[in-house]
C-alpha positions in Angstrom: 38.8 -142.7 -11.8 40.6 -139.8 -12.6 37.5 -137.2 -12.4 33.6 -137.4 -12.7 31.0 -134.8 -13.4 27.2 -134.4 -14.4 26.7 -133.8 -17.7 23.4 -132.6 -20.5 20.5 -134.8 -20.9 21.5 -134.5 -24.6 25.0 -134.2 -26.0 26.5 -133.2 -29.8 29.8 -135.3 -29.4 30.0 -138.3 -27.2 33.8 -138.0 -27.0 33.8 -134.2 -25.4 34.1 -133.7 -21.9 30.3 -132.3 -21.9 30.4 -130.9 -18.6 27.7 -128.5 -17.6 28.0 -124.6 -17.3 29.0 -124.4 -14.6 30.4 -127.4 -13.8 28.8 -130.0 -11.5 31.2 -132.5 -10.2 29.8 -135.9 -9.5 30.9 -137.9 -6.1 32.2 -141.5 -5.3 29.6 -141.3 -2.7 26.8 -140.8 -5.4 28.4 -143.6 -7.6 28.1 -146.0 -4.4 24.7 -144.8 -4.3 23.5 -146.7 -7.0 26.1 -149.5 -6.2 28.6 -148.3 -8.9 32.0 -148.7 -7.3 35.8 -147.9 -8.0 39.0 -149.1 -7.1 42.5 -148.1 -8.4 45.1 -149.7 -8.8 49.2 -148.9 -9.9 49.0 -149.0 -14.0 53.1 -149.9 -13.5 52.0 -153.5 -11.9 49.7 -153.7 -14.4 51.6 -156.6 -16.3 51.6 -156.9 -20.8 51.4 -160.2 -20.0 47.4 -159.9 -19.3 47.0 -163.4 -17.9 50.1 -163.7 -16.0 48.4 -160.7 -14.1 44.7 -161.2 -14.0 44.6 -165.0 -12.9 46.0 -164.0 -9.1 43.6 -161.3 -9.1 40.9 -163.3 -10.2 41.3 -165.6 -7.2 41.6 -162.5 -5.0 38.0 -161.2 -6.1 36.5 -164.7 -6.1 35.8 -164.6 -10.4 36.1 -167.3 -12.5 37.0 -166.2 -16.4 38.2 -163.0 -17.7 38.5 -161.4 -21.9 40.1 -158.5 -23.1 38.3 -155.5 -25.4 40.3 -153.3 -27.5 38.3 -150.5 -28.9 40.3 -148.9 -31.3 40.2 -148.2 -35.0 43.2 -149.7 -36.0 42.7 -152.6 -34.6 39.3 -152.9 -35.5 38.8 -151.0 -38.6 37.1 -147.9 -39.0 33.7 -149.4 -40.0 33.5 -151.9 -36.9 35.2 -149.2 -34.5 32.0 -146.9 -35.5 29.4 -150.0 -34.7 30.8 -150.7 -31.8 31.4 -147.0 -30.4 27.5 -146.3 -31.8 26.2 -149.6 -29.7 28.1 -148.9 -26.9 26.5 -145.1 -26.6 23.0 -146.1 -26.7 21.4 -146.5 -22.9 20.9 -149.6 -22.1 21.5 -152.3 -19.0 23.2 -155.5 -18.7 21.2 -158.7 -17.2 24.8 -159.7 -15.0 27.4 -157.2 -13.3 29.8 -155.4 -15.8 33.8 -155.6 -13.9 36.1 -153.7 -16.1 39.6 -153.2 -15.3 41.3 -150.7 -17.8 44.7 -152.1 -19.0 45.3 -148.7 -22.0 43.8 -145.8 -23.1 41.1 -143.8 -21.3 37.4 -143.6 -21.8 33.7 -142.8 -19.9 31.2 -144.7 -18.5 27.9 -142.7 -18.4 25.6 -143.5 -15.0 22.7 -142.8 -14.2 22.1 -141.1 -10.8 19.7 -142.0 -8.3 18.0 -138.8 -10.1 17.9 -140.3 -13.1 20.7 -137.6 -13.9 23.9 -138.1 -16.2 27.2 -138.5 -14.1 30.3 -138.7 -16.7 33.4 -141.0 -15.2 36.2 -141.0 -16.7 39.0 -144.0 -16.9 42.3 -144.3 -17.5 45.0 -147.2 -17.3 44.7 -148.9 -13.1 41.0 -148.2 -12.7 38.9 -151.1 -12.2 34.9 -150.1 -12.2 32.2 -152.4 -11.2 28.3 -151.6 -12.8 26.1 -153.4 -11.4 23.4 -155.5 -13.2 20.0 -153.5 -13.8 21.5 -149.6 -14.1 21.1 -148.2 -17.1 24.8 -146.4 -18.3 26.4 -146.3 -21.6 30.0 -145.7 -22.8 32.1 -144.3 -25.3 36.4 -143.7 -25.7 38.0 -140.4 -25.1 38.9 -138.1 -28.5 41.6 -140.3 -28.7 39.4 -142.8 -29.9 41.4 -145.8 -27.8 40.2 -148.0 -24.7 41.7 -151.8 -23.9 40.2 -153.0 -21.0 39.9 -156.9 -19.2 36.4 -157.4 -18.4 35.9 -160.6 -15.3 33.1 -162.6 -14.4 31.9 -165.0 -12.0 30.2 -167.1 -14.7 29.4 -167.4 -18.1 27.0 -164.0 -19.2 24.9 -162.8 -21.0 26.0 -160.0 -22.2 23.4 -158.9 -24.3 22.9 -155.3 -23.9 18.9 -154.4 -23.6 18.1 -150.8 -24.8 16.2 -148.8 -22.2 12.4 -149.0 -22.9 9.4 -151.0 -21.9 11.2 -154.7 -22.1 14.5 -153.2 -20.1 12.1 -152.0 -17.7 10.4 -155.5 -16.7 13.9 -157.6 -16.5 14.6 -159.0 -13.4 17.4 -157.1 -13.2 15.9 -154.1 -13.3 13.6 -154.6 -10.8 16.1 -155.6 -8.2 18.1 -153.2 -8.8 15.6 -150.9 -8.4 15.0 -152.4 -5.0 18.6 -153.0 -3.9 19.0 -148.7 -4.2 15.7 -148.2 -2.4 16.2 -150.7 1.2 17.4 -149.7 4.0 20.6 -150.2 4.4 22.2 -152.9 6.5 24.9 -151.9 9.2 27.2 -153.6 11.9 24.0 -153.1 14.2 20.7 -154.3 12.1 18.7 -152.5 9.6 19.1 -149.0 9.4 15.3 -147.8 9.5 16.3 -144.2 11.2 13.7 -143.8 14.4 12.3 -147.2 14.2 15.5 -148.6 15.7 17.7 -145.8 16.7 19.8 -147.0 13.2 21.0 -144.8 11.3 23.5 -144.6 8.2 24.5 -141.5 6.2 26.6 -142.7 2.7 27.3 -138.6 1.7 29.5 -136.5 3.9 28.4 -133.4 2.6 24.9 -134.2 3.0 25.9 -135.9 6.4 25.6 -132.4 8.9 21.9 -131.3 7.5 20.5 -135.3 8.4 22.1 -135.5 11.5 20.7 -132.2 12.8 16.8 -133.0 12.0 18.1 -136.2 14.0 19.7 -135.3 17.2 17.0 -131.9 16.7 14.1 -135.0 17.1 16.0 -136.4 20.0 16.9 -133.3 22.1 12.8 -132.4 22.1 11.5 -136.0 22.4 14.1 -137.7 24.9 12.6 -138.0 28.5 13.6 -140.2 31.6 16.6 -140.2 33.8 18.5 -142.3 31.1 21.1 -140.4 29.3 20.8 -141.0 25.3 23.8 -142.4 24.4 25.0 -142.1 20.5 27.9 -144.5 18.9 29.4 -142.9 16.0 31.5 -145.5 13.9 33.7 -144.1 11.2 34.9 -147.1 9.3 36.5 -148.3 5.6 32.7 -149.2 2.9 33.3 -152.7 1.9 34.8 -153.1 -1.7 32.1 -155.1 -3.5 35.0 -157.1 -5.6 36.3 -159.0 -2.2 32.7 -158.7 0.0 35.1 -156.6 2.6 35.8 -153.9 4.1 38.9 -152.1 2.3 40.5 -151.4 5.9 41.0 -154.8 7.7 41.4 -152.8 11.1 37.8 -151.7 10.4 36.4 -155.5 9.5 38.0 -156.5 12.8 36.1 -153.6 14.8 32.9 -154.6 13.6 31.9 -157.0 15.7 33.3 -155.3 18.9 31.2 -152.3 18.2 28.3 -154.3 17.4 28.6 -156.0 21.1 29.3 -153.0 22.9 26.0 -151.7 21.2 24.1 -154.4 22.4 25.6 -154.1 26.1 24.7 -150.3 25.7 21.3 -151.1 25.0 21.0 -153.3 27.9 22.5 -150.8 30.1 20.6 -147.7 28.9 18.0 -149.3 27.4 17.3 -149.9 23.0 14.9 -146.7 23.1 18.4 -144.5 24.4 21.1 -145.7 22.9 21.3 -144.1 19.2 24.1 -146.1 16.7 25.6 -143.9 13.7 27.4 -145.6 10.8 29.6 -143.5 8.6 30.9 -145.1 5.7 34.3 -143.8 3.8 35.0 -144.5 0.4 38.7 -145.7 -0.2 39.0 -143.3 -3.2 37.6 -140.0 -1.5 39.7 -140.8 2.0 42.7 -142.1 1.0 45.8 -139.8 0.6 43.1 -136.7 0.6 44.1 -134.5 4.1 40.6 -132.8 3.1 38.9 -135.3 3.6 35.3 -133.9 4.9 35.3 -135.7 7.9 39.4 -135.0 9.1 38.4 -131.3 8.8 34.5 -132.2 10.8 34.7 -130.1 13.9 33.3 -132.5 15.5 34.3 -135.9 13.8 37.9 -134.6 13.1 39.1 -138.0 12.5 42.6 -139.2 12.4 42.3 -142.7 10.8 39.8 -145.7 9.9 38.5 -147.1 12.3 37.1 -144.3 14.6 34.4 -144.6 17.3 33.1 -142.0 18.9 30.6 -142.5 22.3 28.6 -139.0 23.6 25.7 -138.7 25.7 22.8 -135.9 24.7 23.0 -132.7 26.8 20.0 -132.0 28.6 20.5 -128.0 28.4 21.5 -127.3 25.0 18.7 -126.0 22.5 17.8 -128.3 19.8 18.2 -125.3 17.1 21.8 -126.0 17.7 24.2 -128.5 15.6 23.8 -132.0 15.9 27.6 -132.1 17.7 26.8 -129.2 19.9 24.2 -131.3 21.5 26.5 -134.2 22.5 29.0 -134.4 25.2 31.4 -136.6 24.4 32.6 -139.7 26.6 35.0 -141.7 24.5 37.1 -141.4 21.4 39.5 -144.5 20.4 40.9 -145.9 17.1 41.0 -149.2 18.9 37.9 -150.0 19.8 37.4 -152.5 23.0 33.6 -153.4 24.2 34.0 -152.8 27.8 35.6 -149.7 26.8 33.0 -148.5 24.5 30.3 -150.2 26.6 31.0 -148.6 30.3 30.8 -145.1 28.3 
């Protein structure tokens, strides 16, 4: 993905960049948030021999069948180029997941936010975008009018696109994937449901400071007893939703070490004071990006994926202050070990 903005509810030419004045950029934090995600990969190992390349990768994300779409006039005609690019534009969701790995040219996908807003992405050759079934989106080629692109699946689809309206609105699809954006999330430690369980998960980095000092604001005036509070903060690689894993293997292995520690912490100190944190990092935004909001945290400052980070609440420190202000901090490793974590 190459760039991605918000752009007009309405728009004169589908092909223009249509950003807004001033521009809003869009995030792959807000993609994940409605389970749109990215990966890249090098366009030079990108093979022309389509299924010399695609069957090993196939294999590698567990789909079963693969075609290739050329949109492009001179290989379609101008008539069928036009009926295509005007179907293509109109809103609607697909019943199964849409995988889409672009092999040529460069086009947009058009999502909509959890706000029901526009967010433009564009691609080019080596990005591979997975929509999940249910959102509604819609897409169109660059001015240049030229997109080839390998599309996988699992199993047969139906790729029948159904225009949003009333009947779009009742699919199945729909409806779970209106309820897949709304649940809690699940983390290495349970359910996040925030003060129910002591679980919480924050997806946006930018968004991540303001949530986290309502949190440890809550916990500084409400935390009584002789028991410290103890917070785990795990820094760790999102899982790619091609493979079902984490991107970082080091991070997949920590897992369930810092789930165990957790548990012995909440033995120890008790479920009611020990608080678990789970940030997630996007490959795209992290990786090769030295400002990367959380390497530049004053707090987090993190070096590398996997990072866990074990404070205790200060007792003297008003709750007006930021969330890391409020923490002393006990332990900091990028190889996390339970009895390490868990004598913290």
């Amino acid at each position: 993905m190459s760039d991605c903005w918000y752009i007009p509810e309405k728009v004169e030419d589908p092909r223009a960049e249509n950003r807004l004045t001033p521009n809003v950029p869009g995030s792959y934090e807000k993609l994940a948030e409605v389970n749109v995600f990215y990966k890249r990969y090098d366009p030079n190992e990108i093979s022309d021999d389509v299924e010399a390349f695609i069957t090993p990768f196939l294999k590698h994300i567990n789909y079963q069948h693969f075609d290739v779409v050329n949109l492009n006039p001179s290989v379609l005609g101008e008539e069928k180029f036009d009926s295509l690019a005007s179907q293509h534009f109109e809103e609607h969701l697909h019943e199964d997941d849409e995988v889409r790995l672009v092999i040529g040219g460069t086009g947009y996908f058009d999502i909509r936010s959890k706000e029901d807003k526009w967010i433009r992405v564009l691609v080019g050759p080596g990005d591979a975008v997975v929509v999940p079934a249910g959102i509604y989106h819609r897409f169109t080629t660059t001015p240049e009018k030229n997109i080839r692109t390998v599309r996988l699946f699992k199993t047969n689809p139906r790729w029948l696109a159904v225009p949003r309206g009333p009947k779009a609105k009742e699919t199945e699809a729909r409806k779970q994937f209106l309820k897949n954006i709304s649940s809690p999330r699940e983390t290495v430690c349970g359910t996040a449901n925030a003060y129910d369980n002591n679980v919480f998960t924050f997806r946006f980095p930018l968004e991540m400071d303001n949530e986290l000092n309502k949190v440890m604001a809550h916990y500084a005036t409400t935390h009584k007893g002789d028991q410290p509070l103890v917070a785990i903060v795990f820094v760790m690689g999102s899982v790619d939703p091609l493979t079902g894993k984490s991107w970082c293997p080091p991070c997949a292995e920590a897992k369930p070490v810092v789930n165990q520690a957790v548990d012995r912490l909440r033995h120890k100190y008790g479920a009611g004071n020990t608080l678990y944190i789970e940030l997630p990092v996007e490959r795209p935004a992290y990786l090769g990006n030295p400002s990367f909001f959380y390497r530049k945290h004053p707090f987090l400052q993190i070096q590398s994926v996997p990072t866990v980070i074990v404070s205790h609440l200060k007792r003297s420190t008003a709750p007006t202050s930021p969330w890391y202000e409020l923490l002393e901090e006990k332990l900091r490793t990028l190889e996390p070990e339970v009895n390490a974590i868990a004598s913290s």
